[in-house]
C-alpha positions in Angstrom: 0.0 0.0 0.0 1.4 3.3 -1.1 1.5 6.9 0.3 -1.5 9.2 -0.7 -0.6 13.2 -0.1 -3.0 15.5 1.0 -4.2 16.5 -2.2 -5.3 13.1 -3.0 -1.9 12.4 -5.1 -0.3 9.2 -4.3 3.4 9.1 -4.1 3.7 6.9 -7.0 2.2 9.6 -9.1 5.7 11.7 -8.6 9.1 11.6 -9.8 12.4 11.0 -7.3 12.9 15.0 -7.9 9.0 15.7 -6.8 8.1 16.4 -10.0 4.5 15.0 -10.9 4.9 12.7 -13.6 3.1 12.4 -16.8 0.5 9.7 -17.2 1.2 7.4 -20.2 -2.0 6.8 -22.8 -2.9 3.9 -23.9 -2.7 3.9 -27.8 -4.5 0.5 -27.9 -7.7 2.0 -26.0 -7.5 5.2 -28.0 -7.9 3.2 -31.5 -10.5 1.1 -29.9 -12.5 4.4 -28.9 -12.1 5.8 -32.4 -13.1 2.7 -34.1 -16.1 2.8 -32.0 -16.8 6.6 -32.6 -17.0 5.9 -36.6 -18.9 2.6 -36.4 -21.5 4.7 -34.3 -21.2 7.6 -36.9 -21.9 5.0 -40.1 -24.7 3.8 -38.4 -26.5 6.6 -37.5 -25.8 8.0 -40.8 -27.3 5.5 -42.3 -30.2 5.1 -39.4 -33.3 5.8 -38.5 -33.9 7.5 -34.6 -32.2 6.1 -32.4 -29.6 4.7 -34.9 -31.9 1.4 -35.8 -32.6 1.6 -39.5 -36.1 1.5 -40.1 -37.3 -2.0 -41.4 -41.0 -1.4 -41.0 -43.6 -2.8 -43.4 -45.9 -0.1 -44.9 -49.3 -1.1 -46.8 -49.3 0.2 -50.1 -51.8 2.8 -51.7 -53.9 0.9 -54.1 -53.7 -3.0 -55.4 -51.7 -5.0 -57.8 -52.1 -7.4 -60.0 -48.5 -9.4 -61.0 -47.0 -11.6 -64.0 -43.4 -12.6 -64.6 -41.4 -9.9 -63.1 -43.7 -6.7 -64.0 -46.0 -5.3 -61.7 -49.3 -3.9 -62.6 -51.2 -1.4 -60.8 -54.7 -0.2 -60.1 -55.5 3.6 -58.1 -51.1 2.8 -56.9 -48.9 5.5 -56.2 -45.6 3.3 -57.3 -43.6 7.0 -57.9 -44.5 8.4 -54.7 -44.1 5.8 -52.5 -41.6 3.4 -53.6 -38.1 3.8 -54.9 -35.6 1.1 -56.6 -33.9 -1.2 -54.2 -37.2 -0.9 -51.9 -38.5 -4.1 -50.7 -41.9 -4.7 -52.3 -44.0 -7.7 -50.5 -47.3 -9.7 -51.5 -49.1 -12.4 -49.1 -49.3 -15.5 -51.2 -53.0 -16.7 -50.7 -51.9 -20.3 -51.0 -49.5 -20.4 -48.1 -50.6 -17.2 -46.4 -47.0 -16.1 -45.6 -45.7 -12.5 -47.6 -43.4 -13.1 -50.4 -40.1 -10.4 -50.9 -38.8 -9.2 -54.1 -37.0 -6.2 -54.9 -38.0 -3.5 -56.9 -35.8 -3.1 -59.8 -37.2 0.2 -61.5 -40.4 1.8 -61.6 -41.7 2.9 -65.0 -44.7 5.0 -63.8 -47.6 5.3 -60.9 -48.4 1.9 -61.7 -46.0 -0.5 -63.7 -43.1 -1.6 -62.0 -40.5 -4.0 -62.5 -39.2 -6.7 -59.5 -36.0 -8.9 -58.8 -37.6 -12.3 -60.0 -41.3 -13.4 -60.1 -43.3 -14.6 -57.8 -43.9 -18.1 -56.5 -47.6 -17.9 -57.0 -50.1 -16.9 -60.0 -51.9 -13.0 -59.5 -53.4 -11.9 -63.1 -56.7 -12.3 -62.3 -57.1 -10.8 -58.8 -55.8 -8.0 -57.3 -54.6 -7.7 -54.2 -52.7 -5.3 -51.3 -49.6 -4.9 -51.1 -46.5 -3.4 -48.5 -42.7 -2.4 -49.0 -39.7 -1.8 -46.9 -37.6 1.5 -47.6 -34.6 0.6 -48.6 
């Protein structure tokens, strides 16, 4: 157990002469901190509040009818509301789970063109649909 001055020093703070000496830095921790500083940054830049990127589903305006890879829709604000690289999702009535593709490029307010086709048939009803932001 060392001395501790009155100041709250402890003698192993100073030099043989008195002098205080000069605490050392860690480069190691100093790298770590400014890794960490610019993960933090990317991900808020790239985030939503909070720095979570925002994955929610949103119901579309409007319904679409599909075949092959193009999208057809009817009363659909594709331009408005969706973007290329978004996430566009339909509910296949067969299997009742939501099917993902990715919008490749939009063509007008309502014709748009996905990744690959759907597993399931949709020219003869329309239905809802939802997207992701990308």
């Amino acid at each position: 157990m060392g001395l501790t001055f009155k100041n709250g020093g402890k003698a192993s703070d100073y030099d043989a002469t008195g002098k205080k000496k000069k605490k050392k830095k860690s480069h190691k921790k100093s790298k770590e901190s400014s890794k960490h500083t610019q993960e933090t940054s990317t991900a808020s830049s790239s985030s939503g509040p909070g720095g979570q990127a925002d994955m929610s589903q949103k119901r579309g305006t409007g319904s679409v009818f599909h075949s092959s890879t193009i999208v057809t829709g009817q009363d659909t604000r594709f331009l408005s509301e969706l973007s290329q690289g978004d996430a566009f999702i339909l509910k296949n009535p067969a299997t009742n789970k939501d099917e993902m593709r990715v919008i490749r490029f939009i063509t007008s307010d309502s014709s748009l063109a996905i990744s690959s086709a759907f597993s399931f048939a949709c020219s003869s009803s329309s239905s809802s649909f939802k997207y992701v932001k990308a």
